[in-house]
C-alpha positions as CSV (number, residue, x, y, z in Angstrom):
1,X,124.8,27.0,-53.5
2,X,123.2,26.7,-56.7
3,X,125.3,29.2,-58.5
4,X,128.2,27.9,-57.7
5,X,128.3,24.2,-58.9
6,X,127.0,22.5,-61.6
7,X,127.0,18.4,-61.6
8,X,128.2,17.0,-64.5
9,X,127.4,13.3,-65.7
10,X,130.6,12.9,-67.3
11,X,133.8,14.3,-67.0
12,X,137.0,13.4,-68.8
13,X,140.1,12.0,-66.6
14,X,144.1,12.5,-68.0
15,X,146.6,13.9,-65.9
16,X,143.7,15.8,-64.4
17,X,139.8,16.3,-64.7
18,X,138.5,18.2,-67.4
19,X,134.9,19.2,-68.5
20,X,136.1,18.5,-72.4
21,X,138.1,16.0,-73.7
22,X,141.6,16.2,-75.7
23,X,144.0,12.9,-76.7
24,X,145.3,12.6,-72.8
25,X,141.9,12.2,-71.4
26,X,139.5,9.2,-71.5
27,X,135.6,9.5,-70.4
28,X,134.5,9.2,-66.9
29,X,131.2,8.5,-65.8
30,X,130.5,10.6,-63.4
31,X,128.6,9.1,-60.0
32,X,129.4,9.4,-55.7
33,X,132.3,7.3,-55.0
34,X,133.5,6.1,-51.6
35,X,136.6,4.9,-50.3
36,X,139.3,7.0,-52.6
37,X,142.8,6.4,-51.1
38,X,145.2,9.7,-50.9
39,X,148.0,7.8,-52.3
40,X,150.6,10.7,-52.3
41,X,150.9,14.2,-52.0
42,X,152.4,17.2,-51.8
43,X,152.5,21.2,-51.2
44,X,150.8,21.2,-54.5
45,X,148.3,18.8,-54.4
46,X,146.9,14.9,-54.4
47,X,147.4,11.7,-56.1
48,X,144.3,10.3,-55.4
49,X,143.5,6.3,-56.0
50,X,140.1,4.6,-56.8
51,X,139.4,1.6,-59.0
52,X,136.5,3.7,-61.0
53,X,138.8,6.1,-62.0
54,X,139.7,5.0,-65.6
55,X,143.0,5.7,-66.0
56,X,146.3,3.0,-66.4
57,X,146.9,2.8,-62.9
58,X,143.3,4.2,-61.6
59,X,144.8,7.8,-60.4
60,X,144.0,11.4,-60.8
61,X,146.0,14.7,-59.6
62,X,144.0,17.3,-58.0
63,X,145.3,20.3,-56.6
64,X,144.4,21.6,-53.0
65,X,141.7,24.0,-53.9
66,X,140.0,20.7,-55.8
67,X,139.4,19.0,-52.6
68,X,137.8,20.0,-49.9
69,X,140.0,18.4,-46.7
70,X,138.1,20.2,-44.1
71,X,134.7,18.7,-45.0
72,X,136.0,14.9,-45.3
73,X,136.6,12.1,-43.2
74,X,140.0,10.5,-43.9
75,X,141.0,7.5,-42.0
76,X,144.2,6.1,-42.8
77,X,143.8,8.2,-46.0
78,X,140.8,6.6,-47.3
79,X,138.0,9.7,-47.7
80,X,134.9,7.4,-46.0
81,X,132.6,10.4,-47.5
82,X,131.1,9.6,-50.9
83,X,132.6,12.1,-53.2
84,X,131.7,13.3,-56.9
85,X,133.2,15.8,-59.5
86,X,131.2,19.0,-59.9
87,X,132.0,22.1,-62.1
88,X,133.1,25.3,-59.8
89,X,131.3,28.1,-61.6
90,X,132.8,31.7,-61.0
91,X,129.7,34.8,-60.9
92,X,129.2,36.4,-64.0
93,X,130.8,33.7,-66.7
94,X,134.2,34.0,-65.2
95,X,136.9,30.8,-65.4
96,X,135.5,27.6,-64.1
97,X,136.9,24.4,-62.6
98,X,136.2,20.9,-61.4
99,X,136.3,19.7,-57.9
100,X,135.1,17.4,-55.4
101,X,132.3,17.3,-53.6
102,X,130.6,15.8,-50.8
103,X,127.7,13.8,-51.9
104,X,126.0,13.0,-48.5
105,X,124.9,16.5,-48.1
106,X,122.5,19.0,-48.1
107,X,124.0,21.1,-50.4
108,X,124.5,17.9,-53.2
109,X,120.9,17.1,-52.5
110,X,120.4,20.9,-53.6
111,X,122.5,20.6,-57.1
112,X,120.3,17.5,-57.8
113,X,116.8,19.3,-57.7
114,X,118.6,22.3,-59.1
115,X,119.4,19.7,-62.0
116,X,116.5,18.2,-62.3
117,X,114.8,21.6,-62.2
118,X,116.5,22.6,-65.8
119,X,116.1,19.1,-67.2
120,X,112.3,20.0,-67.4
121,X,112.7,23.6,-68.9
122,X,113.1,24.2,-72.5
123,X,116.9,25.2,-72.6
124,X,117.1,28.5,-75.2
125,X,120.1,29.8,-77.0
126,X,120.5,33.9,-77.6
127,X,119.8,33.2,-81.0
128,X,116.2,31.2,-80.4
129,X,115.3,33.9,-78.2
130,X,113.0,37.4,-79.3
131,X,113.4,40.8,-78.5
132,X,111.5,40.9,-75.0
133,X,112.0,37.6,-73.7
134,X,112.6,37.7,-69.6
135,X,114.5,35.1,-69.4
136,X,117.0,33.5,-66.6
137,X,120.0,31.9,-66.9
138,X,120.2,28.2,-66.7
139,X,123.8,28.4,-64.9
140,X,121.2,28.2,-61.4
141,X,117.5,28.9,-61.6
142,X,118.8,31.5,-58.6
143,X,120.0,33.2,-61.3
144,X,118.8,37.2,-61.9
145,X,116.1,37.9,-64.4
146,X,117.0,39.6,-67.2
147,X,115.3,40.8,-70.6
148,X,116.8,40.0,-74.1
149,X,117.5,43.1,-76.3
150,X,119.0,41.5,-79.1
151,X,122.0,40.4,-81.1
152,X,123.9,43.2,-82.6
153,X,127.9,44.1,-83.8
154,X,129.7,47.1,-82.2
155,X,132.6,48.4,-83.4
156,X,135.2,48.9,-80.2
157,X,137.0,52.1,-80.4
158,X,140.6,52.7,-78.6
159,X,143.1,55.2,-79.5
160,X,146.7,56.7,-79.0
161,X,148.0,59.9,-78.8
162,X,150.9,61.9,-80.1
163,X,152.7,63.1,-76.7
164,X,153.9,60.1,-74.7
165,X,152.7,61.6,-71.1
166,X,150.2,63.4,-69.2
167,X,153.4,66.5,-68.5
168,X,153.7,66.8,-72.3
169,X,150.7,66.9,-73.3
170,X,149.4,70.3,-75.4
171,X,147.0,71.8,-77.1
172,X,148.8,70.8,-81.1
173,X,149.3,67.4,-80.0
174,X,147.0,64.1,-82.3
175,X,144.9,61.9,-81.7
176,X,144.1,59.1,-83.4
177,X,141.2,56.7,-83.2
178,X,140.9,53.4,-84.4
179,X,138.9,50.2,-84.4
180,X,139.9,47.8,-82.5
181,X,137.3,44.8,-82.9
182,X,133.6,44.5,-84.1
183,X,132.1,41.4,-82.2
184,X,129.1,40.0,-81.9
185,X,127.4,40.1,-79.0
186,X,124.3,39.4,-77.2
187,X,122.5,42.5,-75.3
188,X,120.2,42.2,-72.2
189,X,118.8,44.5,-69.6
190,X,118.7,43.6,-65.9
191,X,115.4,44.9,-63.9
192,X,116.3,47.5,-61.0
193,X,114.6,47.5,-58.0
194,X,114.4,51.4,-58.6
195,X,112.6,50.5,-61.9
196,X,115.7,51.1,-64.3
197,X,117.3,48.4,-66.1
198,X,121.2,47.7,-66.2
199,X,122.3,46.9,-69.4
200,X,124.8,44.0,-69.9
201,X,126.3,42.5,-73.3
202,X,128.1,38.8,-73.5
203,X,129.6,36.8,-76.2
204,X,127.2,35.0,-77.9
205,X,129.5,31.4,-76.3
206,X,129.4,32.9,-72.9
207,X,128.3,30.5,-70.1
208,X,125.5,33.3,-68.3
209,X,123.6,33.2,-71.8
210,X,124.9,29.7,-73.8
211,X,121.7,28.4,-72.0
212,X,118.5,30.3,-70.7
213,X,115.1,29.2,-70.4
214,X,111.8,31.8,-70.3
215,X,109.8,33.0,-67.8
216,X,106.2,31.9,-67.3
217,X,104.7,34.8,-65.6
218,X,104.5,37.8,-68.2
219,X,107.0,36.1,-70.4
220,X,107.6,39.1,-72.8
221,X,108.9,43.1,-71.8
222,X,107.3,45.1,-74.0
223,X,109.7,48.0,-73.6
224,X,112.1,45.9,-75.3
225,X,110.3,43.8,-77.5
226,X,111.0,46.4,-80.3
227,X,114.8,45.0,-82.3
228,X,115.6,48.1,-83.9
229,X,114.9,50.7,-80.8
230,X,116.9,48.7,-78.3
231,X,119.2,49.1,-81.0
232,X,118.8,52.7,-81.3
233,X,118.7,53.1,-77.3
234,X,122.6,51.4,-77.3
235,X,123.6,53.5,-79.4
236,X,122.2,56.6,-77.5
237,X,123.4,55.6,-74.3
238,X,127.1,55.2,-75.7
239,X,126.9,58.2,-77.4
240,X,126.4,60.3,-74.3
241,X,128.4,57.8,-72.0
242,X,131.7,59.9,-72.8
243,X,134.1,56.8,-72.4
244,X,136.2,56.9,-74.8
245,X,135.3,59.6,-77.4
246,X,136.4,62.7,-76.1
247,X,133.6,65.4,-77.8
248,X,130.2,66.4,-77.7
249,X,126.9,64.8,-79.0
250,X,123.8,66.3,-79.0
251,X,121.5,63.0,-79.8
252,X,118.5,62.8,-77.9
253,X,117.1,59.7,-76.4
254,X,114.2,58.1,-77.5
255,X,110.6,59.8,-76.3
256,X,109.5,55.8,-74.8
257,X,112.1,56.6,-72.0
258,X,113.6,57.9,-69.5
259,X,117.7,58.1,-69.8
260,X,118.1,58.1,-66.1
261,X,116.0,54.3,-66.4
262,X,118.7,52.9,-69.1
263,X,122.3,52.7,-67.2
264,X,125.0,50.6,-69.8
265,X,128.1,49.3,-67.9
266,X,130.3,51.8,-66.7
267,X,133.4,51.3,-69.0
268,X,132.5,49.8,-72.7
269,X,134.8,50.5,-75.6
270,X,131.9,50.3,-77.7
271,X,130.5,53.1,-80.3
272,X,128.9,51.5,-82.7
273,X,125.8,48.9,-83.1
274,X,124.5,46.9,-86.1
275,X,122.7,44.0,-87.2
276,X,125.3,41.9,-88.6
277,X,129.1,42.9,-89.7
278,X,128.8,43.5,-93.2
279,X,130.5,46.7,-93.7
280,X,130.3,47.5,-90.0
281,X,134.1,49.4,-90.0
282,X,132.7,51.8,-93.3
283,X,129.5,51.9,-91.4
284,X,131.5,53.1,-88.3
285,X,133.3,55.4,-89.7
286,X,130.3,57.6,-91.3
287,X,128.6,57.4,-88.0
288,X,131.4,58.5,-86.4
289,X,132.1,61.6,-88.5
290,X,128.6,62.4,-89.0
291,X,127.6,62.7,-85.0
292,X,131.2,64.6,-84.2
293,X,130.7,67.9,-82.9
294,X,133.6,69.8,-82.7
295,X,133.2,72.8,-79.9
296,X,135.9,74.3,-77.3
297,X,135.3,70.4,-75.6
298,X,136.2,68.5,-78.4
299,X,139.5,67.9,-80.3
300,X,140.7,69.7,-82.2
301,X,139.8,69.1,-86.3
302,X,143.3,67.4,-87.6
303,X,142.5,64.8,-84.3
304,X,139.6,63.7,-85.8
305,X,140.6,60.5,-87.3
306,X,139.7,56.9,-87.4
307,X,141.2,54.3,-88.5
308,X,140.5,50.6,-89.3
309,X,143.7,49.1,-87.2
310,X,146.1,50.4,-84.8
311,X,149.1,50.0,-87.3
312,X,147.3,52.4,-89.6
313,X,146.4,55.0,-86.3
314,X,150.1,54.9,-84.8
315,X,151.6,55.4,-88.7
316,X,149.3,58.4,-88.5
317,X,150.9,59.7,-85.5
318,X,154.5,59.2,-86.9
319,X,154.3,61.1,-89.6
């Protein structure tokens, strides 16, 4: 339950509920009400009535995933349960959403200890945090452990080919590889019960990682509390993952582990980490040609090309 809402203590109200504000919305204080009236509704959703609600005529619209009819007690369509706003939070930083909950339940009394749980931690962003850390997530203090790595820049590969399918495809047709974006993003690795570590990357803004707080017990990982071989041990591991580069490396992996222990997500259009993103594209570029090794495998030499946009890659391809 704890990983799936968050309580909010205000919320803003407009034509609907929102987490931010904008120029249609005005604040709401956030607390259990009882006795909202359903004043209308419809196959889409409900006009709901209460005099807390701030609004002109005290109304909000929710749609019928916002409120749970199931779990309430409506008579005469007054909800006699007291109700509050909390933030639906999908797994792994996806969309989120407000809706209503009951208040006079086990599961409410859960999201208030769960609350006041974080409320005592020290709340950390990426950027406050050390290589090493094990920290968790402060979306639910259910949340997994996981290890920060650092903050690095990778340069996202893509490409597009000459031949426009798989039936015309032949041994003279290009290739042509370009860069597609260099975010920034933050790196952690996520403890295995087999003792490897999955490797996961967010943006810096994403809600898993916007707020983490350490562990207390053994607070650092030494096998990652080293910047520039985590870096090092990306770069490895999406060298040999084989996503998107079509050819053959021969880099090995750093003598401090095991590659079979390391396991990166299975599809990444990343090739190329750095501290920062000052020159990261010419930096790219010379790593790229530099660790290309052209065998039977690989492509042939007049495909090996990157480029800093697509524009530049598909011009490439025309001419």
């Amino acid at each position: 339950m704890n990983c799936s809402y968050r309580i909010l203590e205000n919320v803003h109200i407009g034509l609907r509920v929102r987490k931010t504000k904008d120029k249609t919305t005005v604040s709401y204080h956030n607390q259990p009400i009882e006795n909202v009236y359903i004043e209308k509704w419809n196959d889409q959703g409900f006009r709901l009535k209460h005099e807390a609600f701030p609004t002109k005529d005290n109304t909000v619209w929710l749609d019928f995933a916002q409120l749970p009819l199931n779990q309430l007690n409506i008579e005469m369509g007054y909800i006699k349960n007291p109700i509050v706003f909390v933030e639906a939070i999908a797994s792994y930083g996806g969309t989120t959403s407000m809706v209503l909950l009951r208040a006079d339940t086990f599961d409410y009394m859960e999201l208030l200890d769960d609350k006041k749980f974080k409320e005592e931690k020290e709340l950390l962003s990426p950027r406050a945090l050390v290589p090493g850390d094990r920290v968790i997530s402060a979306i639910c203090k259910e949340s997994l452990e996981m290890v920060f790595m650092g903050i690095f820049n990778v340069a996202e590969v893509s490409y597009d080919s000459s031949y426009s399918s798989y039936y015309s495809w032949n041994r003279n047709s290009k290739k042509a590889y370009y860069i597609e974006s260099t975010p920034e993003r933050a790196f952690f690795a996520y403890p295995q019960k087999d003792g490897s570590y999955s490797v996961q990357s967010y943006p810096i803004s994403n809600k898993v990682v916007k707020e983490v707080y350490r562990v207390k017990e053994n607070p650092i990982d030494e096998l990652f509390a080293n910047e520039s071989d985590n870096m090092n041990l990306l770069q490895v591991r999406a060298t040999n993952s084989g996503n998107y580069i079509e050819c053959i490396y021969h880099l090995s992996d750093p003598l401090r582990f095991q590659p079979h222990l390391i396991k990166t997500q299975s599809y990444s259009r990343d090739f190329y980490y750095q501290k920062g993103k000052k020159d990261i594209k010419v930096n790219a570029k010379m790593w790229f040609v530099a660790n290309y090794f052209d065998d039977a495998n690989s492509l042939d030499k007049s495909s090996k090309k990157l480029f800093d946009s697509r524009e530049e890659a598909l011009r490439y391809l025309r001419n």
